[in-house]
N, C-alpha and C positions, 0 to 999 in steps of 0.2 A: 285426424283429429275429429271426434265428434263432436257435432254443435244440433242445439235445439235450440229453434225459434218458435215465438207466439207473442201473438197483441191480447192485449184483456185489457177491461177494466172493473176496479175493486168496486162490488157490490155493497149493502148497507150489512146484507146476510153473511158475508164475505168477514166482513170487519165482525159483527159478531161472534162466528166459527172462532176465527182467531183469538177473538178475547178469551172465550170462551176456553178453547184449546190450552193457549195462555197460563190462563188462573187454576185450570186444571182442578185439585182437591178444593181448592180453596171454594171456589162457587159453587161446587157441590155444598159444599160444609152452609155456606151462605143460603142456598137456597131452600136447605131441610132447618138451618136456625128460622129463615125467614116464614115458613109454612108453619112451623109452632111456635113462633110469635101472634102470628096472622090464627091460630085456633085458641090459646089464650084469651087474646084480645076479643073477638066474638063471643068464648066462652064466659069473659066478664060481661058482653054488652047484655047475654041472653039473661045470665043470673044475676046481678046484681039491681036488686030495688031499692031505693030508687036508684033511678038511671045516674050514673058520674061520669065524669070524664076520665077516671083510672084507668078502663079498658082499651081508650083510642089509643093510650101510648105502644102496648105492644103490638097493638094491630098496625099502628103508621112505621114502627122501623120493623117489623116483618114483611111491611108492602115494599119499603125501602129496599130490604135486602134481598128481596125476591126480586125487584126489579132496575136495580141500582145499573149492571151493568147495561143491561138494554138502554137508560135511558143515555148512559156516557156516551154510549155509539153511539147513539141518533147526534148526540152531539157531535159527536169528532168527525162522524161521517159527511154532515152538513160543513163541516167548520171545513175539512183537510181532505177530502176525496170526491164532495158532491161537485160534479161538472167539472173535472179535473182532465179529462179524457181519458187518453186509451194509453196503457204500458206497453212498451214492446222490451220484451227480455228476449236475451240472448246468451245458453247456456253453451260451455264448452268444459274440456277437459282442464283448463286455466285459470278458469271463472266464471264471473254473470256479469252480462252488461244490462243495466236497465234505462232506459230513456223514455221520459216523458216530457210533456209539452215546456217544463219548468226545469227539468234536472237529466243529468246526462251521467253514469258512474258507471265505470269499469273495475270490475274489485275482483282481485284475486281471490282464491278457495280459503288462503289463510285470513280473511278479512272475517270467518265466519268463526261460528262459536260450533255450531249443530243445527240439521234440522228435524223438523218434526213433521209427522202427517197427521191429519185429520181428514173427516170423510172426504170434504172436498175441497183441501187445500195443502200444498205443501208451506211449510213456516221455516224461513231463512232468517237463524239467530245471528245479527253481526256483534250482540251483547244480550247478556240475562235477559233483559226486561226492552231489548230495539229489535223486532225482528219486521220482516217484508213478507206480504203476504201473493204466493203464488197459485192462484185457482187452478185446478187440474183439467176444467174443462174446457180450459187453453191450448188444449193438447191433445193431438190426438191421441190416439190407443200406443201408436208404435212410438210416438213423439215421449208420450209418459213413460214408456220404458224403457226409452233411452233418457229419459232425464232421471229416473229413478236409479240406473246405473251410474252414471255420474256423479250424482249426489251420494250413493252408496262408497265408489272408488277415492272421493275428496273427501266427504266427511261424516261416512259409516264410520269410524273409528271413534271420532270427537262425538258422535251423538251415543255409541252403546256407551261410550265412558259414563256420560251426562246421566247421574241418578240424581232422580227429583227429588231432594229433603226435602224436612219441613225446616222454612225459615224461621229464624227466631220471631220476624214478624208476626206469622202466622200465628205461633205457641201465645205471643203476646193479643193478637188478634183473636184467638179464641179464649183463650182467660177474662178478656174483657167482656167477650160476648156471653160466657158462662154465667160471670158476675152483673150483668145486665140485666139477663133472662130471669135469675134470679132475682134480683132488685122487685121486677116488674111482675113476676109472679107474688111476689110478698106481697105490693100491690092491692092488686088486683083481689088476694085472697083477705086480703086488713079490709079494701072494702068492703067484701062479700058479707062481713061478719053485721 
């Protein structure tokens, strides 16, 4: 039976990757809405005389949405991971055991959904939107490639199935952003006049 073991602990950078990885199109989508809000907004503070406060509003939810998720982590990360100590995982051909200072769980391969890689983390979905986050630099080179097999022989199949749609959230989350951008460019353009 092969097993991988490693201690770590979840970093702030750590938690980021993950969101990030996570939200995938989404905060792409977030971060180019929030860049031409945030050019807007300056293009109203520069042209418009006199000065209004029209132009702050696209400029403050483009700064929002350029930097919404960064600030959630700082949050969650102080709230649920800062000074929590050290994970120890423990892969095999039957599961993952993870134990830390507060929690102890042995979960089978079928407790999971898929996982996912990013540059430097593997992501253990045990639901759509719950996953656990595995640093790679918990491991070494031959440790990673034997966890990399593993994960491939349990649940290579459940992650190729795993296509990422667009949620109806989403479709609903950019309609509003469209009708927003627009709102605030009308704005911006009623004061210029």
């Amino acid at each position: 039976m092969q097993e991988v073991c490693a201690t770590y602990q979840i970093s702030e950078d750590d938690l980021l990757e993950g969101q990030v990885s996570h939200a995938g199109k989404l905060y792409r989508v977030g971060q180019v809405a929030g860049a031409i809000l945030i050019a807007v907004g300056f293009a109203g503070i520069l042209v418009i005389r006199p000065m209004n406060y029209g132009p702050v509003i696209p400029l403050l939810a483009g700064l929002f949405l350029m930097f919404r998720l960064r600030l959630v982590t700082r949050l969650s990360f102080g709230r649920d991971f800062a000074g929590k100590g050290n994970v120890d995982v423990r892969v095999t051909s039957s599961g993952i055991a993870l134990r830390t200072t507060n929690v102890t769980a042995d979960l089978s391969w079928s407790a999971f959904e898929r996982f996912v890689e990013s540059k430097h983390l593997v992501i253990l979905y045990g639901q759509s939107n719950i996953f656990h986050l595995v640093p790679k630099r918990a491991f070494s080179a031959d440790d990673l490639s034997m966890l990399h097999q593993v994960l491939e022989e349990n649940l290579g199949a459940k992650s190729a199935k795993f296509n990422r749609k667009v949620s109806p959230q989403m479709f609903v989350f950019l309609a509003v952003l469209a009708f927003v951008s627009i709102l605030l460019t009308m704005v911006v353009v009623k004061s210029m006049r």
